[in-house]
N, CA and C of each residue as an Amber inpcrd file, in Angstrom:
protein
   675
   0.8490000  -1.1880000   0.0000000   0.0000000   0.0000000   0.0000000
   0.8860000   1.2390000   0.0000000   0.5550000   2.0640000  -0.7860000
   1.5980000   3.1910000  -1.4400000   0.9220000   4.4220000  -0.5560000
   1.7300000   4.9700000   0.5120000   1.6480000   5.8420000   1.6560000
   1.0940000   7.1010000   0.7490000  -0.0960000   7.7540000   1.4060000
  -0.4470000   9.6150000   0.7000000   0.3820000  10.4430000   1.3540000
   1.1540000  11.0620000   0.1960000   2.0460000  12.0890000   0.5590000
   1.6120000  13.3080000   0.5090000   1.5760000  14.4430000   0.8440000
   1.6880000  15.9550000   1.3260000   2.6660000  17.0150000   0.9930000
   2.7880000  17.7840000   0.2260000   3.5000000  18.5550000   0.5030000
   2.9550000  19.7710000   1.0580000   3.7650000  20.3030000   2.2250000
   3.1150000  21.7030000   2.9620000   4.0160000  22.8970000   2.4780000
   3.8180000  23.8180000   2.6000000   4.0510000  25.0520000   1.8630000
   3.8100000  26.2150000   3.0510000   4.4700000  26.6700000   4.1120000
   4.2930000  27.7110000   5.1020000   5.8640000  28.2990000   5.3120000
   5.7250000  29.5280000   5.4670000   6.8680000  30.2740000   6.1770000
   6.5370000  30.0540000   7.8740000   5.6070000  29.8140000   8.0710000
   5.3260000  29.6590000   9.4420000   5.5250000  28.1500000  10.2350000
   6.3150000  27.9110000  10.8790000   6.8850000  26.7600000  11.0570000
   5.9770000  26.0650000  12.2210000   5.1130000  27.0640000  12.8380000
   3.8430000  26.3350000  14.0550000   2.6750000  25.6810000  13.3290000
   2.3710000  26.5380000  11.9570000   1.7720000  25.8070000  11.4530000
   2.1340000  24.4040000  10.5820000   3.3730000  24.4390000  10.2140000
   3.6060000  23.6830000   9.4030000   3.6760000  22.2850000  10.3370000
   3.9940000  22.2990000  11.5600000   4.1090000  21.6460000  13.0640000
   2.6710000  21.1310000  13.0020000   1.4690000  21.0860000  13.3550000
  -0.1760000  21.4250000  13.3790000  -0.2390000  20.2100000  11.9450000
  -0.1200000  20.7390000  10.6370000  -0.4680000  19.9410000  10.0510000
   0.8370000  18.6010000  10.0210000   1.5770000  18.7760000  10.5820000
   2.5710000  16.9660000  10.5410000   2.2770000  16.4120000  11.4170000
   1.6240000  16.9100000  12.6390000   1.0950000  16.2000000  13.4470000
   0.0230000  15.3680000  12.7890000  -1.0030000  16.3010000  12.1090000
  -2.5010000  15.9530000  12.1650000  -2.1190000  14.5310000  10.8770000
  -0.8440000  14.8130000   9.7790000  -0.4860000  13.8910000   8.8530000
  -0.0460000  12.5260000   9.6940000   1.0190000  12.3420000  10.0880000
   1.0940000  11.8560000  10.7560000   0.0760000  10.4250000  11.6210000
  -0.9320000  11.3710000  12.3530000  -2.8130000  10.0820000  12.9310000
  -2.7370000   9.8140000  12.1570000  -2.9130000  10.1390000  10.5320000
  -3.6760000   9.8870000   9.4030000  -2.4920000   8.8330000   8.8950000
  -1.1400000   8.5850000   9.4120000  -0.5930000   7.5740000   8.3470000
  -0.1080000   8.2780000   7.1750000   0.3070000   9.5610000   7.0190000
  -0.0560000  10.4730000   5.7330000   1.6640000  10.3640000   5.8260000
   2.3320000  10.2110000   4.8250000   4.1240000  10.9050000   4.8980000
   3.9140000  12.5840000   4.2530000   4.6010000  13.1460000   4.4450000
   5.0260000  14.5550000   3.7890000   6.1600000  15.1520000   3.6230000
   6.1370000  15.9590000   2.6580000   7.5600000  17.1650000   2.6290000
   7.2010000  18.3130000   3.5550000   8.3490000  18.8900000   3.6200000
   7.5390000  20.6780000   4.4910000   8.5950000  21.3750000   3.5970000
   8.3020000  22.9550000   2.9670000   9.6390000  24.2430000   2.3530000
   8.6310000  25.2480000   3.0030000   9.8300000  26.2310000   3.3560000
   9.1830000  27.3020000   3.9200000   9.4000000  28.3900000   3.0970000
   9.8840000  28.0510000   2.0490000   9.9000000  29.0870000   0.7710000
   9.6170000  28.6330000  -0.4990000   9.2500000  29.2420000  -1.3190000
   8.7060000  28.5220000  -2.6410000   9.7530000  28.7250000  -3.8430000
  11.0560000  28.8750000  -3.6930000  11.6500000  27.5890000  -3.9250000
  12.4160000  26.6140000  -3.9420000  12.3930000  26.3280000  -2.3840000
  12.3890000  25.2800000  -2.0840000  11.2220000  24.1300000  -2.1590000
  10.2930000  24.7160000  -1.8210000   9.0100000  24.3850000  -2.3260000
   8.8220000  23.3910000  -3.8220000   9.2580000  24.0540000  -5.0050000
   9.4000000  23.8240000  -6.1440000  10.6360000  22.5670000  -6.1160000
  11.6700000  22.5920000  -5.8200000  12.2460000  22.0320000  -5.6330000
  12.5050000  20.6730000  -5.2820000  10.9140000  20.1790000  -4.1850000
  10.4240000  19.2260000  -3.6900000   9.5860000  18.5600000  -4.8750000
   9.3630000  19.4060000  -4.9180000   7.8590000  19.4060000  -6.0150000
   8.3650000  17.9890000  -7.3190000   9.7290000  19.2350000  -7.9120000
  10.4710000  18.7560000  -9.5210000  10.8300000  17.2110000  -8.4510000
  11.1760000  16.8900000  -7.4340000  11.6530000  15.8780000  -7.3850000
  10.6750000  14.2410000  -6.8150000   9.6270000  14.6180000  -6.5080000
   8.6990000  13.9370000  -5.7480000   7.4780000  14.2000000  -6.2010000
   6.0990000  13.0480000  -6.1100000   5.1340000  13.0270000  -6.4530000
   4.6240000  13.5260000  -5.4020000   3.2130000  13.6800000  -5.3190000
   2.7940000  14.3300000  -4.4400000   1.0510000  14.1200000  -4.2530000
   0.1710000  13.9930000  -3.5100000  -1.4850000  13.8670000  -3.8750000
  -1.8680000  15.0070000  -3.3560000  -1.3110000  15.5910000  -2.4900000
  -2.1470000  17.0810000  -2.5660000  -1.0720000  18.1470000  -1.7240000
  -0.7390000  19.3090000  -2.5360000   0.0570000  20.1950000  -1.7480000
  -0.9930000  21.5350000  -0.9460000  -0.5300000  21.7760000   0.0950000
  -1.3110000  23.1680000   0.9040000  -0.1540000  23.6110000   1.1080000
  -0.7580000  25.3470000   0.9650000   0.2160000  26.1260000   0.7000000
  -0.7920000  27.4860000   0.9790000   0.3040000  27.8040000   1.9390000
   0.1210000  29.5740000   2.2470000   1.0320000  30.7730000   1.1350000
   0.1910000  31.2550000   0.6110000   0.6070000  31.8220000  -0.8210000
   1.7310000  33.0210000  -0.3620000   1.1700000  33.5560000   0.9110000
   2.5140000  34.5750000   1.5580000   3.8050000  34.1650000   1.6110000
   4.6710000  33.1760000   0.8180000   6.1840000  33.1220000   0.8150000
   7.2490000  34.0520000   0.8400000   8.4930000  33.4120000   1.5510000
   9.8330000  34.7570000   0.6290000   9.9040000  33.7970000  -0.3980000
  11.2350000  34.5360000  -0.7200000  12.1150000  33.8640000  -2.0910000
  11.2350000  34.2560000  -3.4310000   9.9490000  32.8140000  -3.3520000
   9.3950000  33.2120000  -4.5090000   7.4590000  33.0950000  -4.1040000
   6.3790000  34.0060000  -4.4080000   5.7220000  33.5420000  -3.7680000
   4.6380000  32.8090000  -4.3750000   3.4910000  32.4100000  -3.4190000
   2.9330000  31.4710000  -3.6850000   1.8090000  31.2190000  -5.1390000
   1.5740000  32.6210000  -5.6850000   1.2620000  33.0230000  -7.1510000
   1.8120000  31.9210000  -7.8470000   3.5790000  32.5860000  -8.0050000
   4.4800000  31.7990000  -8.4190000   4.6950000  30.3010000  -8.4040000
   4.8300000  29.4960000  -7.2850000   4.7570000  28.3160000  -7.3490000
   3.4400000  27.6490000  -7.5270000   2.3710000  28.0250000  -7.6770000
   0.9980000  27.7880000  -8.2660000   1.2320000  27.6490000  -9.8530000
   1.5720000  28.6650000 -10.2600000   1.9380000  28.4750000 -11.9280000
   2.6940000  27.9580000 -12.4280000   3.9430000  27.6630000 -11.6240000
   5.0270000  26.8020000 -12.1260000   4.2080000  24.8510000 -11.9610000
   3.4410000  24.8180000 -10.8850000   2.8920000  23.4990000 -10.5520000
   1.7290000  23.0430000 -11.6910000   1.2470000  24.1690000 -12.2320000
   0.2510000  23.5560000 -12.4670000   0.8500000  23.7380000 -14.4490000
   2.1000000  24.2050000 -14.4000000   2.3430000  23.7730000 -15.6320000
   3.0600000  22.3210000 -15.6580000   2.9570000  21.5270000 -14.7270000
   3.4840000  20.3640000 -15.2200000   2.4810000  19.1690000 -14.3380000
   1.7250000  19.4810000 -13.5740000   0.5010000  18.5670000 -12.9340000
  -0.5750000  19.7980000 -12.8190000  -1.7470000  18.3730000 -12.4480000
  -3.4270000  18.8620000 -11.9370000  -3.2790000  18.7100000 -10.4640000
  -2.4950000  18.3500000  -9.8670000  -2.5510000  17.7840000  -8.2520000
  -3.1700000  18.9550000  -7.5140000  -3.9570000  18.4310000  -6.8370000
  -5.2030000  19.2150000  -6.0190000  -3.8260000  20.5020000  -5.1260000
  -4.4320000  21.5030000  -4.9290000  -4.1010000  22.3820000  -4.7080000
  -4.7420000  23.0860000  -3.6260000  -4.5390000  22.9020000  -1.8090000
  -5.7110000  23.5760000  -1.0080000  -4.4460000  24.5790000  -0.1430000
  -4.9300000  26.1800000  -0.6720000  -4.3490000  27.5690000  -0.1440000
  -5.0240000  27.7300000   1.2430000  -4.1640000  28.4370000   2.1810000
  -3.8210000  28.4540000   3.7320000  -3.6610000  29.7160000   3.3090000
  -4.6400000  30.4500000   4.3590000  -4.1650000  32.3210000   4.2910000
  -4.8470000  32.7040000   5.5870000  -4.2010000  33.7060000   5.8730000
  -4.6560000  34.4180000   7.1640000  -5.9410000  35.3370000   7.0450000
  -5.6410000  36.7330000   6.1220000  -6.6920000  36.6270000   5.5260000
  -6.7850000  37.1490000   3.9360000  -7.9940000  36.3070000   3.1980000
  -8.3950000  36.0070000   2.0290000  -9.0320000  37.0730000   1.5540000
  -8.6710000  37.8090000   1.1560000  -9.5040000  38.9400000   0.1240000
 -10.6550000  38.5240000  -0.6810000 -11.7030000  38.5900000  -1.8770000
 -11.8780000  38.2900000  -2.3790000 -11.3210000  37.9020000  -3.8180000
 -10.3980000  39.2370000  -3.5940000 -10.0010000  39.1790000  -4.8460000
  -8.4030000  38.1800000  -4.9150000  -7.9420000  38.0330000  -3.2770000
  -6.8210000  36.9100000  -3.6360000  -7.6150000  35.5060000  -3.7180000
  -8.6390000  35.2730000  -3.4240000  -9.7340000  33.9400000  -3.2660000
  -9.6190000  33.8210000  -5.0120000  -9.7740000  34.5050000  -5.9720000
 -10.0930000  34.5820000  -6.9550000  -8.7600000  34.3370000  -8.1220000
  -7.5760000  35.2100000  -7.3010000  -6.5730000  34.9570000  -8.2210000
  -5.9980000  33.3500000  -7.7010000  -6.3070000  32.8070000  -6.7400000
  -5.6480000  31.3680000  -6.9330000  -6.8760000  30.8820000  -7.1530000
  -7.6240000  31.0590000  -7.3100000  -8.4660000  30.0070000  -8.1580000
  -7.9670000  29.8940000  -9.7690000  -7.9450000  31.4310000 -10.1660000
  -7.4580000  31.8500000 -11.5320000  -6.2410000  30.9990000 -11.8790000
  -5.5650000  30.7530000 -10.9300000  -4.0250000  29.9580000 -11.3440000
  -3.7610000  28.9110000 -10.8840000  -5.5300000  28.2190000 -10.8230000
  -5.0830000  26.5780000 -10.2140000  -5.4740000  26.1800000  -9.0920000
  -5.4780000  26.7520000  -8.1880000  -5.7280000  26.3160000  -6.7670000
  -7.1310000  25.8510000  -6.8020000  -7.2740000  24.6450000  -5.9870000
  -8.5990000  24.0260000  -6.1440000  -9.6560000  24.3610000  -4.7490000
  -9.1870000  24.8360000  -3.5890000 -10.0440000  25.5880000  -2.9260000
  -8.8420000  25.6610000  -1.7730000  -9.6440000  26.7840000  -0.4670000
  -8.8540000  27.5230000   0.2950000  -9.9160000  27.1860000   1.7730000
  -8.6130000  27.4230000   2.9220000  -9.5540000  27.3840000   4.1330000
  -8.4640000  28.9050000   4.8070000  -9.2870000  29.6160000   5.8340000
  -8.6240000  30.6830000   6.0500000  -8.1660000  30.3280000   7.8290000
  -7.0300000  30.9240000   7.9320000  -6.4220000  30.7190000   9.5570000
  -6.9350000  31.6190000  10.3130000  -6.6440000  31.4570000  11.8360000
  -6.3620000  30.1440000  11.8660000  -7.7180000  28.8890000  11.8500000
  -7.2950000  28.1410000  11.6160000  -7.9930000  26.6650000  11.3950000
  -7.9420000  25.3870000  12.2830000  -9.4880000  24.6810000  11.9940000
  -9.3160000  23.5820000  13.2780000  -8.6490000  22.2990000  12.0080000
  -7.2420000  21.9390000  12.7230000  -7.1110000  20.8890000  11.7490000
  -7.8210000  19.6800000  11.6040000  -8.8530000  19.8210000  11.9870000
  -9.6290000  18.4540000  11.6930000 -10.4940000  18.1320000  10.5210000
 -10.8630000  20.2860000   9.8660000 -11.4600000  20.6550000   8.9090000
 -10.7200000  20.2600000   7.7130000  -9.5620000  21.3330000   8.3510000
  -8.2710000  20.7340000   7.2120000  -8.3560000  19.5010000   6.5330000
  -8.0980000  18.3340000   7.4940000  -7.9680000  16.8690000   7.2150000
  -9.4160000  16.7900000   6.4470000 -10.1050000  16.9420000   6.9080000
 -11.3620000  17.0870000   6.0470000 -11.2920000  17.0050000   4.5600000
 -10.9760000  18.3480000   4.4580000 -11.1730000  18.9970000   3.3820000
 -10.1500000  17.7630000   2.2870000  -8.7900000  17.7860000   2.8190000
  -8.1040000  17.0340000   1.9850000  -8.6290000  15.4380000   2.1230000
  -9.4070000  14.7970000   2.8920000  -9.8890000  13.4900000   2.3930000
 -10.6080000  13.8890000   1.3640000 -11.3890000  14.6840000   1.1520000
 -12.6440000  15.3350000   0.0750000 -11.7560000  15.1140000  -1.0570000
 -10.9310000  15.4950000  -1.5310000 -10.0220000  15.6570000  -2.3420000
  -9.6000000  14.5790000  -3.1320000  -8.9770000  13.3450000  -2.0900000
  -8.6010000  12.2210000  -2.0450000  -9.1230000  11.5010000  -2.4040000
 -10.5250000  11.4510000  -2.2900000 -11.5620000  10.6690000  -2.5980000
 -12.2660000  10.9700000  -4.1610000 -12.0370000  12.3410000  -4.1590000
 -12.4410000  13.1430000  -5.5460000 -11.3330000  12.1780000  -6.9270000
 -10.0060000  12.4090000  -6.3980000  -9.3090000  11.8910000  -7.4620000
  -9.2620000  10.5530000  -7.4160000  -9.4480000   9.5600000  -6.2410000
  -9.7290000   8.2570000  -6.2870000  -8.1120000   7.5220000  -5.4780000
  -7.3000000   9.0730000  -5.0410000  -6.4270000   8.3990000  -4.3950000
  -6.3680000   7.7370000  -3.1040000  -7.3230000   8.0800000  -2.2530000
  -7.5240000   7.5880000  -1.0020000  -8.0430000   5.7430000  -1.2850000
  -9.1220000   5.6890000  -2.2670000  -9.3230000   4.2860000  -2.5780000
  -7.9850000   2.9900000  -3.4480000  -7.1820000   3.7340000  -3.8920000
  -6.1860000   3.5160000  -4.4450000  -4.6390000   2.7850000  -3.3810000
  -4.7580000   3.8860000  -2.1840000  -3.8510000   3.5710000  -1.1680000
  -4.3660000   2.6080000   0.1910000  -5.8280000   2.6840000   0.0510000
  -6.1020000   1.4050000   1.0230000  -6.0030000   0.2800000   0.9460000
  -6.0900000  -0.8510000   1.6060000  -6.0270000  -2.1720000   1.4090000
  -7.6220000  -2.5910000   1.3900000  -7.7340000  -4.0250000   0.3180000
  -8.9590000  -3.8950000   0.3740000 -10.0210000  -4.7530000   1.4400000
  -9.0520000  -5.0940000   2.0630000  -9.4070000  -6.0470000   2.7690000
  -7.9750000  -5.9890000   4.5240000  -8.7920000  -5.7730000   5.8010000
  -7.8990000  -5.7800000   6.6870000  -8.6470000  -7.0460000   7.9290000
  -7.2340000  -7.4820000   8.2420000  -6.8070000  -8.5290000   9.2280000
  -6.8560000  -8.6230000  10.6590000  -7.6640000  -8.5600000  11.6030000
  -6.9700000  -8.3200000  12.8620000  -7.8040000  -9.5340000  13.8120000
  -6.8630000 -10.8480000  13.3520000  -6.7700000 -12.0820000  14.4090000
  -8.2720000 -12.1380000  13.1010000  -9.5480000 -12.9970000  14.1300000
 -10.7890000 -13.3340000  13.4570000 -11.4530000 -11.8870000  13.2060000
 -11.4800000 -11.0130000  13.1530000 -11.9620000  -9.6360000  13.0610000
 -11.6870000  -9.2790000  11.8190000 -12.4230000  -9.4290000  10.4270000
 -11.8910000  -8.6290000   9.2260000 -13.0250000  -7.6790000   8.6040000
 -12.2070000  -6.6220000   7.9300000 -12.9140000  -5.5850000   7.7490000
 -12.7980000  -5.1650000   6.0450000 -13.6020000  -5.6200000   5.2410000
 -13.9480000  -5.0620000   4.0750000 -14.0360000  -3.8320000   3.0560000
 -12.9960000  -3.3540000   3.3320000 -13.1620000  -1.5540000   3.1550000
 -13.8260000  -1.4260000   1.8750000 -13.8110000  -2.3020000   0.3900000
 -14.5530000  -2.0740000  -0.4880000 -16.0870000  -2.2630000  -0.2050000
 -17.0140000  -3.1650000   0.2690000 -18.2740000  -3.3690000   0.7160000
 -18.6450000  -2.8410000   2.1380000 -17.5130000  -2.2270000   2.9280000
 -18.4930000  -1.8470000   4.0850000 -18.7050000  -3.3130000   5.1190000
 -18.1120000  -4.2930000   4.7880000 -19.0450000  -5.3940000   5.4010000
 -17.8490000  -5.7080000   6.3260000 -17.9230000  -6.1860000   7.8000000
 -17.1090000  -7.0430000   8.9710000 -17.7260000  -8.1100000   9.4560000
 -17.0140000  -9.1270000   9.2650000 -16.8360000 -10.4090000   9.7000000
 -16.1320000 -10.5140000  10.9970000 -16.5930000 -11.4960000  11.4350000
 -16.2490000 -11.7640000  13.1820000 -16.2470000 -13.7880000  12.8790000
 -15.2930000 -14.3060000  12.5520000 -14.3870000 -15.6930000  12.7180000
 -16.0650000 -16.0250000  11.5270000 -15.3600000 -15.1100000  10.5350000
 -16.2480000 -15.6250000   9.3240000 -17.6930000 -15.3250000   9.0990000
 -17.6810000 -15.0450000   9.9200000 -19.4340000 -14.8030000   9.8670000
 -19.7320000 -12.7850000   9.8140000 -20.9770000 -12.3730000   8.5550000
 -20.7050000 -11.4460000   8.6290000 -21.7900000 -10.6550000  10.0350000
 -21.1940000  -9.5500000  10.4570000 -21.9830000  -8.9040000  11.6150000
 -22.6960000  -7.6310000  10.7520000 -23.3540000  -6.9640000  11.4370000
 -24.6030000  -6.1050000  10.8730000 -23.8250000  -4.6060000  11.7810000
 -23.8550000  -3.9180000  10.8340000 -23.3170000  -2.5040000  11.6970000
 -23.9450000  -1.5990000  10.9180000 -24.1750000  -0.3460000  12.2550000
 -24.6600000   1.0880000  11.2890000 -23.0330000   1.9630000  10.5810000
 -23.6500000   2.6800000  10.1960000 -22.8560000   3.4510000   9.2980000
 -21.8330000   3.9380000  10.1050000 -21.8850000   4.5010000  11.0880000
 -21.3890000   5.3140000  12.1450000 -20.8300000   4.2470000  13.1330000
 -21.1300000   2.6690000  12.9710000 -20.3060000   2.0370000  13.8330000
 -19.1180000   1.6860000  12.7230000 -19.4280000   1.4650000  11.9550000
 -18.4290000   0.6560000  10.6080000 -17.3980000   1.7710000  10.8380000
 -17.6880000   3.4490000  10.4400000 -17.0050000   4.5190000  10.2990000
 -15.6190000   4.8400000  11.3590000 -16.4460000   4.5370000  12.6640000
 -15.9120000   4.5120000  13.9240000 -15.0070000   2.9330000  13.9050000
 -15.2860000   2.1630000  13.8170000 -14.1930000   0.9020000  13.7460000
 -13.2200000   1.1310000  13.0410000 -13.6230000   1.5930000  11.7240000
 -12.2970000   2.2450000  10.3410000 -11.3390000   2.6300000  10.8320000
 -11.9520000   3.7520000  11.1700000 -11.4650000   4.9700000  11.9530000
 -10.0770000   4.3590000  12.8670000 -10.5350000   3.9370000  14.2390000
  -9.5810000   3.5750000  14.7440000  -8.7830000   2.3690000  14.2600000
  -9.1290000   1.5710000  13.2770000  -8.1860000  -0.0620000  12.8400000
  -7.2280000   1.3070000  12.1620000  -7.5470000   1.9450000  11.3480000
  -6.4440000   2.6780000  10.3170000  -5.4390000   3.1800000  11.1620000
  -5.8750000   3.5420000  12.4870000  -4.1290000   4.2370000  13.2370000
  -4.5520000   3.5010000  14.9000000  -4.0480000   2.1710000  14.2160000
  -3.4410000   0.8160000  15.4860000  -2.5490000   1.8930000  16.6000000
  -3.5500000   1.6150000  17.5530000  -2.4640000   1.4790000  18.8070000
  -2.2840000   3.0220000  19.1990000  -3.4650000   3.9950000  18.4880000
  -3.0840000   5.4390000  19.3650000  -4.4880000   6.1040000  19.6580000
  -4.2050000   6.2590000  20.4300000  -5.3310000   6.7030000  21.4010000
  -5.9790000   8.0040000  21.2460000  -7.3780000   8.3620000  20.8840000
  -8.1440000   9.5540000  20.2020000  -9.0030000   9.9330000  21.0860000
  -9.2150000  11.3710000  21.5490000 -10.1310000  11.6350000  22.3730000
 -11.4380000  11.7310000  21.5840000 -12.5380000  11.9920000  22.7920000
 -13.6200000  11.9560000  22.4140000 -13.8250000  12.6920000  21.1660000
 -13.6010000  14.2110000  21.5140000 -14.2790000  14.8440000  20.7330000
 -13.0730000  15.0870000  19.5220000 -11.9720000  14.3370000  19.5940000
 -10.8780000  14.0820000  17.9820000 -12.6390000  13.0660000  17.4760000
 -12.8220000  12.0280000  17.9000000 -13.1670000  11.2920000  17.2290000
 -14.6490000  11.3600000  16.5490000 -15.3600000  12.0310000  17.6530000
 -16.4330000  12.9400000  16.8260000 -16.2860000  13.6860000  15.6180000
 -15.5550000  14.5920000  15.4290000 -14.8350000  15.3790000  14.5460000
 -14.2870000  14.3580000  13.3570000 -14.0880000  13.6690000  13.3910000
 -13.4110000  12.3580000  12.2950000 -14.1180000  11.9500000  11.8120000
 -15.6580000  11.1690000  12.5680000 -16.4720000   9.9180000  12.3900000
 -17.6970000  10.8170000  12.2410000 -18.2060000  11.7200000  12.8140000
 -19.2560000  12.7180000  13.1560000 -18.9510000  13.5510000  11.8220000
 -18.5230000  14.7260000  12.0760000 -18.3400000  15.8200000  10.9490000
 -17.7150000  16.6630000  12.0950000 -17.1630000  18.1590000  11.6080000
 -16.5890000  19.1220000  12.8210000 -18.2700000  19.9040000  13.1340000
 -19.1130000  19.8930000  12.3840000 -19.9370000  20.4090000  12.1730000
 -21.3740000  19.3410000  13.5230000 -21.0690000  18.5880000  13.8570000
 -22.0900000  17.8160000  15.0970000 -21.9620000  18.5650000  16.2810000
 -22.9710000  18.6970000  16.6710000 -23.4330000  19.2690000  17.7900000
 -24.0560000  18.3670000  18.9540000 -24.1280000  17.4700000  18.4910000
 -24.5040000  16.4260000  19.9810000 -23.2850000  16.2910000  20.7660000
 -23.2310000  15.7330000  22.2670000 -22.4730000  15.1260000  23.1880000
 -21.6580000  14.2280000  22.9560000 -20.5310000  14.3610000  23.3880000
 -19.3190000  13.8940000  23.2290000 -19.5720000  12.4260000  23.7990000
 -20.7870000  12.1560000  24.4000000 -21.2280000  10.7800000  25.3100000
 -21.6430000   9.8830000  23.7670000 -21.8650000  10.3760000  22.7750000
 -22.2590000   9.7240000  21.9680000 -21.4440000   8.7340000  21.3560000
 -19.6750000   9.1250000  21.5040000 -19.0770000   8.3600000  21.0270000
 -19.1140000   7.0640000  21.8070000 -19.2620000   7.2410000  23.3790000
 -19.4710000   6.0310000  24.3840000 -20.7490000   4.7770000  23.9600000
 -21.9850000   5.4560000  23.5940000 -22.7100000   4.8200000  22.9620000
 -22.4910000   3.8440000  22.3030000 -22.0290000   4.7060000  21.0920000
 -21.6580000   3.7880000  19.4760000 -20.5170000   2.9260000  20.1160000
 -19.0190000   3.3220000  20.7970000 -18.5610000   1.9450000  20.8680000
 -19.3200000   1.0250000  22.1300000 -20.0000000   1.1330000  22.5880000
 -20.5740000  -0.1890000  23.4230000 -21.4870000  -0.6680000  22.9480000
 -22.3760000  -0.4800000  21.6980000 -23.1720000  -1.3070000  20.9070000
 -21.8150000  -1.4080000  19.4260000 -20.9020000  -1.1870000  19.7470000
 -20.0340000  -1.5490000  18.4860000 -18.9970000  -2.8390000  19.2440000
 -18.6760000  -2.9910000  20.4210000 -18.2800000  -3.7710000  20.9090000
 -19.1460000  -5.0440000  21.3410000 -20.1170000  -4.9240000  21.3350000
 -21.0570000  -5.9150000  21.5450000 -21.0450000  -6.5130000  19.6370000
 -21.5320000  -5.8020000  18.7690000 -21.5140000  -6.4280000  17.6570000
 -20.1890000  -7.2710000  17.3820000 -19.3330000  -7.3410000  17.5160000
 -17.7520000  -7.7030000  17.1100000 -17.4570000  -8.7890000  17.9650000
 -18.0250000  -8.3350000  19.3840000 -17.6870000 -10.0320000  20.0110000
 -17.0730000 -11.2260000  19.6740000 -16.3280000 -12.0380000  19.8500000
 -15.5100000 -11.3250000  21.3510000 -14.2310000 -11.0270000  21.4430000
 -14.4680000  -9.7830000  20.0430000 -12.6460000  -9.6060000  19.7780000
 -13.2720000  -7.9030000  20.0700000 -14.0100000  -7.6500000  21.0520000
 -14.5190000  -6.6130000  21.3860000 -12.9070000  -5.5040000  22.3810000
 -12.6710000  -6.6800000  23.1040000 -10.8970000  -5.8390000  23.9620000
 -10.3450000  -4.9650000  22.7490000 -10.6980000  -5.3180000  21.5900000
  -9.6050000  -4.4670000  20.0720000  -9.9940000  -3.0840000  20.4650000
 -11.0030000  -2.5890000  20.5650000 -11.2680000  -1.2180000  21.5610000
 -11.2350000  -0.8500000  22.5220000 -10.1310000  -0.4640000  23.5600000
  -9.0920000  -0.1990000  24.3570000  -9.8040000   1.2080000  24.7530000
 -10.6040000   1.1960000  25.9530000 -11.1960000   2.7150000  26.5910000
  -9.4970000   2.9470000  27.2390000  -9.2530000   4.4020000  26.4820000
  -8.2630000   5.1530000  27.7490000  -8.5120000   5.9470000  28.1180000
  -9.0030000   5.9180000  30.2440000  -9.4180000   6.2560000  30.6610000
  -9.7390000   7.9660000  30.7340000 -10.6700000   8.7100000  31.3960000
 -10.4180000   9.9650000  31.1280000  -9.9270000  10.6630000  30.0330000
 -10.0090000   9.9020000  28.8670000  -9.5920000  10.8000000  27.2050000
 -10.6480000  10.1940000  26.2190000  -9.9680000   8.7130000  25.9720000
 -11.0380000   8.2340000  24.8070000 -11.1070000   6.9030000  24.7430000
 -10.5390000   6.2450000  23.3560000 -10.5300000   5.4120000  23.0020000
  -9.2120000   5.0190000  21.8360000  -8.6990000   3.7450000  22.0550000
  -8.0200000   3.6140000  20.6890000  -8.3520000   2.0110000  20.6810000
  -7.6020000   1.4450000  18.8420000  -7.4740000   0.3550000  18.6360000
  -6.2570000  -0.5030000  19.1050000  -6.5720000  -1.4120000  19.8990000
  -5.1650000  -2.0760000  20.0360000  -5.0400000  -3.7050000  19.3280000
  -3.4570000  -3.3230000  18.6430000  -2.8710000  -4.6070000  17.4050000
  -1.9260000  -5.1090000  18.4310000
């Protein structure tokens, strides 16, 4: 399975910190340049599925490495700005950029936004496996469907989502409301108790490889391999 790479694009090195973290949960590898071109540089030498980029660079700026990128790829393009004019909203659209979120930002939107993306070009289905392993517990990522020692089990949308969720990043531990935000939308407004819900009728379905969801205490939940 061929890892989704990133390239980030900030003079600002807290942010650029923020999103390697958030890459990182996700399993995501990346580059980071804090100038564009160095930026470019990464670029000519490495593939890439989606670069973000704060268009305020030195050296050369982010206009610039927009036009140089998109004369030699289509690779999705999501601009980082503090704040967005209309009329700078307009000139990176004009030169490629495929949409913008303005700072600061909850990176969970972020991640968002770039699964949207991922899924748009078909790379996210491309880099999964289609089928995952854990002891009698397997999980179907093309049909949606989990088996428990062969036999298939019945799940809602939001339990399947929530199992995904945590099998994809084994062994680290997500608070409540990370995982709302992931499985939910950033946009849910119900109680953070809800995630407690879904995994105790999601642990009951899976039986009795139900321990694979690991409550850590006072935070959340993770998967343990």
């Amino acid at each position: 399975m061929d890892s989704i790479r990133l390239l980030i694009i900030d003079k600002d090195e807290a942010t650029r910190t923020t999103i390697k973290r958030m890459a990182a949960i996700h399993r995501y590898s990346y580059d980071e340049a804090a100038d564009g071109i160095a930026a470019l540089k990464l670029f000519r030498r490495h593939d890439y599925d989606i670069v973000i980029m704060d268009p305020d660079l030195p050296e050369l700026d982010g206009k610039n490495v927009c036009r140089q990128i998109r004369k030699v790829s289509d690779v999705p393009i999501l601009i980082t700005c503090v704040k967005c004019s209309e009329q700078d909203k307009l000139s990176a659209f004009e030169l490629g950029a495929d949409d913008y979120i303005v700072k600061p930002f909850f990176p969970q939107e972020l991640f968002s936004r770039i699964r949207v993306f991922l899924h748009r070009t078909g790379t996210l289905a491309r880099s999964m496996p289609t089928k995952m392993a854990f002891g009698g517990l397997l999980i179907d990522t093309r049909s949606r469907a989990v088996y428990v020692d062969d036999r298939v089990v019945q799940l809602t949308p939001k339990e399947y989502n929530l199992l995904f969720f945590l099998s994809q990043n084994p062994n680290k531990a997500f608070s409540r409301e990370t995982l709302l935000n992931e499985v939910w939308g950033h946009d849910f407004t119900g109680s953070d108790r809800t995630v407690d819900t879904h995994v105790r009728t999601l642990r009951e379905n899976i039986k009795p490889y139900d321990s694979s969801i690991a409550t850590v205490w006072g935070f959340g939940y993770k998967f343990v391999v």
